[in-house]
C-alpha positions as CSV (number, residue, x, y, z in Angstrom):
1,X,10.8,-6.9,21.1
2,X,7.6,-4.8,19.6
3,X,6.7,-5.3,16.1
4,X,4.6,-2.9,15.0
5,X,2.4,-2.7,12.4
6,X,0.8,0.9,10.3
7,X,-2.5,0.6,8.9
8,X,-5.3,-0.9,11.8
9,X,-8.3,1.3,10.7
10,X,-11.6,1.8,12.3
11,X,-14.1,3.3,14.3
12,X,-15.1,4.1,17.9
13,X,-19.2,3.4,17.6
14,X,-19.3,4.1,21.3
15,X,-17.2,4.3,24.4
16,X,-16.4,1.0,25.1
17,X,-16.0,-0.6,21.2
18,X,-14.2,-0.4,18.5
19,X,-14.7,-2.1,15.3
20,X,-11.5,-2.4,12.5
21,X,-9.8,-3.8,9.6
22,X,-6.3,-4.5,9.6
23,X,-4.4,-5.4,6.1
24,X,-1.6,-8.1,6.3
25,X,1.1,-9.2,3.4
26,X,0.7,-13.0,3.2
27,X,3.0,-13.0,-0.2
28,X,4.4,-16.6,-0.6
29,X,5.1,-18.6,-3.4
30,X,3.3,-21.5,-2.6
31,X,0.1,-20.0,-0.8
32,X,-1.7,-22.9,1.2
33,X,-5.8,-23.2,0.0
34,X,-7.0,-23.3,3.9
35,X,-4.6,-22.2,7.1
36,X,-5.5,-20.5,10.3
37,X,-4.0,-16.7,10.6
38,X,-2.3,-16.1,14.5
39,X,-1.4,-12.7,15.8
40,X,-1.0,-11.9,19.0
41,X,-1.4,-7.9,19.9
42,X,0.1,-6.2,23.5
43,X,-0.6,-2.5,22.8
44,X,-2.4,-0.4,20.6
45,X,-1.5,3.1,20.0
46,X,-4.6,5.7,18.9
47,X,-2.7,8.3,17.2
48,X,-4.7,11.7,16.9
49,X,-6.1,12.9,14.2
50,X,-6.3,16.7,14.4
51,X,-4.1,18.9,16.2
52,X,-6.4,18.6,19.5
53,X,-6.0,15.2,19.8
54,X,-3.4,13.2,21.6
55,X,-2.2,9.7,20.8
56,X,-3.2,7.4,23.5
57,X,-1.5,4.1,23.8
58,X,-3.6,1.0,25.4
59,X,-2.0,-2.0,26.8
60,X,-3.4,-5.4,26.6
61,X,-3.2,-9.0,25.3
62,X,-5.5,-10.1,22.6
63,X,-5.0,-13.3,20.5
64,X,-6.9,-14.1,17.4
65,X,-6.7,-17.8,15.5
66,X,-8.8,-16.7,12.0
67,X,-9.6,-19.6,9.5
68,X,-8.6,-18.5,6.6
69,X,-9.8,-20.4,3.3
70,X,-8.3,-18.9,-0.4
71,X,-10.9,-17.2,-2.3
72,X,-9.8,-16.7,-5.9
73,X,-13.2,-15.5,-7.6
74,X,-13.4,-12.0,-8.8
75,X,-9.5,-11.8,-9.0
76,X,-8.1,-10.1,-12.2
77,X,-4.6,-9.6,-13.6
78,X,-3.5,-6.8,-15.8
79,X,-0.5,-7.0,-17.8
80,X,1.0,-3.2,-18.0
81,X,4.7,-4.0,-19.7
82,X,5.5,0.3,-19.2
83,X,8.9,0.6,-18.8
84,X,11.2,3.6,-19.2
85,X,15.2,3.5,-18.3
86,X,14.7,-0.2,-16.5
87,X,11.9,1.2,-14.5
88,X,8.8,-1.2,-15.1
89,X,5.4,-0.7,-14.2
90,X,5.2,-4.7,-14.6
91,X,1.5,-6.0,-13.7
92,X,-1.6,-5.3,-11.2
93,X,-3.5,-7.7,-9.0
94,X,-6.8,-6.4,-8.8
95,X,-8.7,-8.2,-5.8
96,X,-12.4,-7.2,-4.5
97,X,-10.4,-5.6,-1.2
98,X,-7.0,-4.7,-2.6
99,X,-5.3,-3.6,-6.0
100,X,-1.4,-5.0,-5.6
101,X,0.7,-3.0,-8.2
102,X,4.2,-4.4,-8.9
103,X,7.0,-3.0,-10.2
104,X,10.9,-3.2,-11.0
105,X,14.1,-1.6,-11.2
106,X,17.7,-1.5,-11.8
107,X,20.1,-2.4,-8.7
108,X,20.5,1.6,-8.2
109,X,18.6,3.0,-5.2
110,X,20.6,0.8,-2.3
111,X,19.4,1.7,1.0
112,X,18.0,4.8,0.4
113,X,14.5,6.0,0.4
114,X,14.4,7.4,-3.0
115,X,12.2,4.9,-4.9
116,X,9.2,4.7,-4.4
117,X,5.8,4.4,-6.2
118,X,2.8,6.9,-6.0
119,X,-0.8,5.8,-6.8
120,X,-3.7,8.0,-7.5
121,X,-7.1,6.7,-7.5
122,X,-9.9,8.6,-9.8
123,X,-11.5,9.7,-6.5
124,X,-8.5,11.8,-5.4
125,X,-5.3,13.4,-5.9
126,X,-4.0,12.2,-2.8
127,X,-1.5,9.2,-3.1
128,X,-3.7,5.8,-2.2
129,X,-1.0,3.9,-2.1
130,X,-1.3,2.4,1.8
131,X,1.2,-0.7,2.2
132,X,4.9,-0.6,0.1
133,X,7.8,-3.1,0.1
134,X,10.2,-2.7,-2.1
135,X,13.4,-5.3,-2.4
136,X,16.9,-4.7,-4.2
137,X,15.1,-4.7,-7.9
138,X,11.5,-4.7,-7.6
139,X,8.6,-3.9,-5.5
140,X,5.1,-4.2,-4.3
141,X,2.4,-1.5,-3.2
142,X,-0.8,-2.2,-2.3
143,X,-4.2,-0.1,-2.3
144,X,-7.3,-0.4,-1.0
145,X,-9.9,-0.8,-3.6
146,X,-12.4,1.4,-1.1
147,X,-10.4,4.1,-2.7
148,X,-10.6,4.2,-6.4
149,X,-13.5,3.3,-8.7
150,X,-12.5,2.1,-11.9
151,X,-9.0,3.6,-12.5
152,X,-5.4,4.5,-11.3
153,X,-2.6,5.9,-12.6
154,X,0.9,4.4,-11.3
155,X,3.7,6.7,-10.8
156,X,7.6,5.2,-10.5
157,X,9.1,8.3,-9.0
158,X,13.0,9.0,-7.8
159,X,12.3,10.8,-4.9
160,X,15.6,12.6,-5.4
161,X,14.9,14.7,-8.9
162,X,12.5,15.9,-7.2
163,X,13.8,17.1,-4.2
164,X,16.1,18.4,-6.6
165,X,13.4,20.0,-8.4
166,X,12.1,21.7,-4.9
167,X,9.1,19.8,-5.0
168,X,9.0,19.2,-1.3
169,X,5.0,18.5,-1.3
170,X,4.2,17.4,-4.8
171,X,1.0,17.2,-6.7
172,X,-0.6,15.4,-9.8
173,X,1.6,17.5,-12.1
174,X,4.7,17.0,-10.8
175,X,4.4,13.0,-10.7
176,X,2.9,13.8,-14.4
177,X,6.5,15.5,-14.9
178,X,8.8,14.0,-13.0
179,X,7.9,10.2,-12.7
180,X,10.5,7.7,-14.4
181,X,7.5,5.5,-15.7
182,X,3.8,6.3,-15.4
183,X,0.6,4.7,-16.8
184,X,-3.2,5.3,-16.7
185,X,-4.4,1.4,-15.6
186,X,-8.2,1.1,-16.4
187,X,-9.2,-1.9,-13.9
188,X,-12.9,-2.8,-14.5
């Protein structure tokens, strides 16, 4: 079996290296102070990135054993307590790398697609939000902190109403409109 994994980034700084970040959810209860991290990877696939460009798929075994040791300092949490129609914009993890923005929900959306949580960074009007899990009542979605500077707005959104609404490729305004809960989360 394959597992795959979205969100290995990098760059090609010559023909024969590349050099990348890859972002993994390590959420446990009781997090361990010092482990060692093992993946194993047997393929990577380049997928293009303009309509010229082919995805290329490369083949190979690589094994990493990373020491990881807990780092805690420059950590912050931000209570946010929105909620609207048992929708909550609960809390935000803000982390030197990573902003982790978690929210909840009634026992509604089953095994659809319709929740879902949209994140725009003061840098853009493009949705930041890069990693999502969401359970049976509440969720998780992460964001790079490369991609905001000091604030984000949080948007709870039923994909439905707006597919409803024939909002098929949204913008700012219509999360502004159309988003269960929203809030403004200043995170300096």
């Amino acid at each position: 079996m394959e597992l795959g994994s979205a969100g290995l980034e990098g760059i090609f700084p010559d023909d024969y290296t590349f050099v990348g970040s890859e972002y993994y959810v390590l959420d446990y209860k009781d997090f361990p102070e010092e482990f060692s991290f093992n993946t194993h990877i047997s393929r990577l696939e380049l997928i293009g990135t303009n309509v010229n460009c082919n995805n290329h798929v490369i083949k190979g075994n690589w094994n990493f054993s990373v020491p990881v040791a807990v780092n805690k300092s420059g950590i912050a949490e931000i209570e946010v307590g929105k909620e609207e129609m048992g929708h909550t914009i609960d809390s935000v993890l803000v982390s030197p790398v990573m902003a982790t923005i978690y929210t909840s929900y009634p026992d509604i959306y089953g095994d659809t697609v319709d929740y879902s949580v949209v994140v725009l960074g003061d840098k853009s009007d493009e949705n930041i939000g890069r990693i999502a899990i969401y359970g049976k009542t509440d969720g998780i979605t992460k964001v790079p902190r490369e991609e905001f500077d000091n604030t984000i707005s949080v948007y709870v959104i039923d994909n439905s109403i707006l597919e409803r609404a024939g909002k098929r490729i949204p913008n700012r305004e219509d999360f502004e409109e159309y988003a269960i809960v929203k809030a403004v989360i200043d995170l300096q």
